[in-house]
N, C-alpha and C positions, 0 to 999 in steps of 0.2 A: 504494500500500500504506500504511496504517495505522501510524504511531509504536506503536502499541501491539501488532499483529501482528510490526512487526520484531523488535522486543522480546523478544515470544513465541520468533520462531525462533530467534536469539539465547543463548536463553536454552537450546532446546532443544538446540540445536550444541553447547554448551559442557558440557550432563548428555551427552550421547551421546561428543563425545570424552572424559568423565571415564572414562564408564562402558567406555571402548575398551582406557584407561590400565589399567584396573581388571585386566580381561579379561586383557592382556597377560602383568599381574604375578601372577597370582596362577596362569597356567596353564590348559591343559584339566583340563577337572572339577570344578575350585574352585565355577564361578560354577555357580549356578541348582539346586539341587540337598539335600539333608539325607541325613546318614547316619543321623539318628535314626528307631527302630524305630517302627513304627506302630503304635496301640494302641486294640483293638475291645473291645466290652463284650457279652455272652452274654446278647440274649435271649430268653427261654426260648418254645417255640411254644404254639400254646393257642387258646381260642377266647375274643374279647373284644368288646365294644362299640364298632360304626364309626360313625360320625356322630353326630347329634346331632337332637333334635326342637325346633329353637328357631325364629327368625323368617326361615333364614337356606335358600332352598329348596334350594339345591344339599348339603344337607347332610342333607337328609330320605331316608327315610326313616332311623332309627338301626334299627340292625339288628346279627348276631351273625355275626365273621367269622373263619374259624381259618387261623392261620399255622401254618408249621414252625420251629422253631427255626435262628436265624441270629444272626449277627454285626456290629455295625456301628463302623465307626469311632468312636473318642470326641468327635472335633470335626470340621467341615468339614476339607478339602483346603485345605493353605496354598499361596499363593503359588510359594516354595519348592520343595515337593515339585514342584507341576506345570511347574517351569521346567524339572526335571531329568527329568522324563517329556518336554518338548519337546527335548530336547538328547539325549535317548535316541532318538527317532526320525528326530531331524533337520529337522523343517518343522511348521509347524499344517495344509497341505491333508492331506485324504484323499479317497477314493471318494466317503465321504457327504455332503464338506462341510469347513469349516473347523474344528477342533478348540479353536482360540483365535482371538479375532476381534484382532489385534495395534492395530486402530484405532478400538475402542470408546473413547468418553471416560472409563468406568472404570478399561481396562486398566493392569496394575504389573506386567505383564513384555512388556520389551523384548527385540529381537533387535540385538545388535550381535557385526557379522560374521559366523559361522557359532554362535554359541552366543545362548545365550538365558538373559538373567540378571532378577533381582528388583526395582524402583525401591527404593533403599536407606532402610529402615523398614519396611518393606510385607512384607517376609521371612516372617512369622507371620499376616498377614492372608486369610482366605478369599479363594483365587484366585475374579474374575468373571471377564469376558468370555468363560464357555464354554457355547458352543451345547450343549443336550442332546446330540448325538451327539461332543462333544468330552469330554461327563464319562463318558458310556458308554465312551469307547474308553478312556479314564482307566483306569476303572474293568477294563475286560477284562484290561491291560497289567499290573495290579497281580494279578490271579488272581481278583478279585470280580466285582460290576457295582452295577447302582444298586437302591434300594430300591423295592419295588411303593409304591403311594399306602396300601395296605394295613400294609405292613412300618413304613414311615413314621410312621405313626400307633398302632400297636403299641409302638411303641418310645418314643414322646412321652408317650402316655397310660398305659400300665401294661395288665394283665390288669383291672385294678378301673375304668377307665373316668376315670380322673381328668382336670380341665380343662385344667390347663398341664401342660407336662412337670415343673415342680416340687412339684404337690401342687392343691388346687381356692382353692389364696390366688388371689385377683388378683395384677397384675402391680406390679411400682414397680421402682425405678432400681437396686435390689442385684442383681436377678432376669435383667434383660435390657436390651438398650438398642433402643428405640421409639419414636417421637416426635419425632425430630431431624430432619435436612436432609438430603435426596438425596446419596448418597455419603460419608455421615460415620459410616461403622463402622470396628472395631477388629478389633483381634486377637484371635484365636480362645481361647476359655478364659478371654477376659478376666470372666466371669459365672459363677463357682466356686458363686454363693447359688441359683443360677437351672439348678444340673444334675438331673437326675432321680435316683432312688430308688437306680436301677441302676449311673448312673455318664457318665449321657452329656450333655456340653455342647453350650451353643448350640442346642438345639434350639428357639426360641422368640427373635426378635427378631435385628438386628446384619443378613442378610443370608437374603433366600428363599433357600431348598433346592431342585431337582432332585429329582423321584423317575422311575422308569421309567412311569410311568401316561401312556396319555391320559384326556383331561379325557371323562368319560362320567358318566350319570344315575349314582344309587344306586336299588339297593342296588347292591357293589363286588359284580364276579362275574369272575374272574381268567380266566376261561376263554372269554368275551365279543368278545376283540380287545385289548380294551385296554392288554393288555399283547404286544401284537405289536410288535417293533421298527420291523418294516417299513411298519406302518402307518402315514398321512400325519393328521397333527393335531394341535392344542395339547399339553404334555407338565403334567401337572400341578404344580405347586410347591407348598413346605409350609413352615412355620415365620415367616411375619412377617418385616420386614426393619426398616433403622433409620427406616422414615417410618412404617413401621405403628401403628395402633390397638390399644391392648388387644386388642378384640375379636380383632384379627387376629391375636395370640399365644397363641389356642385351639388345643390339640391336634386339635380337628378343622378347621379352617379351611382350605378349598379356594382356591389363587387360580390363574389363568390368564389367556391374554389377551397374554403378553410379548411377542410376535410381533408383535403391531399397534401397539404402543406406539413412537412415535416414538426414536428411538436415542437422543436428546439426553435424553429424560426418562425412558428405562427401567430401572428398579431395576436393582439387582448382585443375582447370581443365581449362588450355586455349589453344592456337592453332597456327600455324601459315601457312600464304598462299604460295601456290606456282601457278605457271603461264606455261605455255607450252611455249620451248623454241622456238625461230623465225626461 
């Protein structure tokens, strides 16, 4: 073994019995968890402009798509919240799959002993490591679910079609954060310059988003499959992450493919719920 793997473990032994101390002291319930209210932004249904007619073919044809009015979280699911949705059910397996993969190289919650708590900073940071069918059940548990590829895009661009969720500026460093090294995002909200019209963060750079879609031609036709849970196929993601391109901080910007992408070099990837409006 490696001076430098003992190291490693070492090093891991001494965060894991901190975090056991932690646990101890502060009680059940303390750890993994927020009592703060959650808070969605209204909006409104309508018929808008999907795609785009640029160079980029999974994006063609633009065409005209109508929502119903819904609700969506104001920023990704932190950390936080989904330790104490894992301490609420008691494990990551399910039926479909694992809910949280605990040994991704992104992951920042840990399970020590029966509870499951936050890597200490990371508390406010967009939970990764969860498989699409681990933000769906997220999402079910809370009373919503995830956003169609349709809702998504609605909600980034506006009823007027606009190119980022901020306005048709290009992007720079106030707006979003893009451009940087595999796994060097922040905390969510931390991009007050870079929210939409309506009120909603994050939509644009820091970490891809999860939507309920499989990845299928345009034009979007909700009633097609694509949005069959049961179906077997890539799930679409939206919003650019911290290695992205401008380009990829387009409200309409398609990516796929995170399934074949080697573990050690696959983007962090979380999600956030929306609800059907009353």
């Amino acid at each position: 073994m490696r001076i430098g793997t003992l190291a490693w473990v070492s090093g891991w032994v001494s965060i894991t019995v901190l975090l056991a101390t932690i646990a101890w002291a502060v009680g059940p319930g303390a750890i993994g968890g927020t009592d703060e209210p959650v808070t969605m932004v209204r909006i409104a249904g309508g018929t808008f402009p999907m795609g785009a007619e640029g160079d980029i073919f999974d994006e063609r044809p633009a065409h005209m798509v109508t929502v119903r009015t819904f609700e969506m979280d104001t920023v990704p699911v932190t950390n936080a919240r989904f330790a104490g949705f894992l301490n609420t059910r008691g494990g990551v397996e399910s039926p479909q799959g694992l809910v949280y993969d605990l040994s991704d190289r992104p992951a920042k919650i840990w399970r020590v002993g029966e509870r499951f708590t936050t890597e200490p900073g990371f508390e406010q940071h967009p939970v990764v490591a969860v498989p699409w069918q681990g933000a769906r059940s997220f999402c079910e548990w809370r009373g919503g679910r995830l956003p169609t590829e349709a809702e998504w895009e609605r909600a980034a661009r506006g009823a007027e079609g606009r190119a980022y969720p901020w306005g048709n500026e290009p992007p720079d460093s106030s707006r979003a954060r893009y451009g940087v090294r595999l796994f060097d995002y922040v905390a969510v909200g931390s991009y007050p310059a870079g929210a939409t019209p309506e009120g909603l963060l994050d939509m644009a750079g820091n970490v891809w988003q999860w939507t309920d879609s499989l990845y299928r031609p345009y034009p979007y036709v909700p009633d097609d499959g694509r949005e069959n849970p049961k179906a077997v196929g890539e799930r679409v993601t939206r919003g650019g992450g911290q290695t992205a391109t401008p380009d990829m901080l387009r409200a309409t910007y398609r990516n796929v493919g995170l399934a074949q992408t080697p573990p050690g070099g696959r983007p962090p990837v979380t999600f956030r719920c929306v609800r059907d409006a009353d």
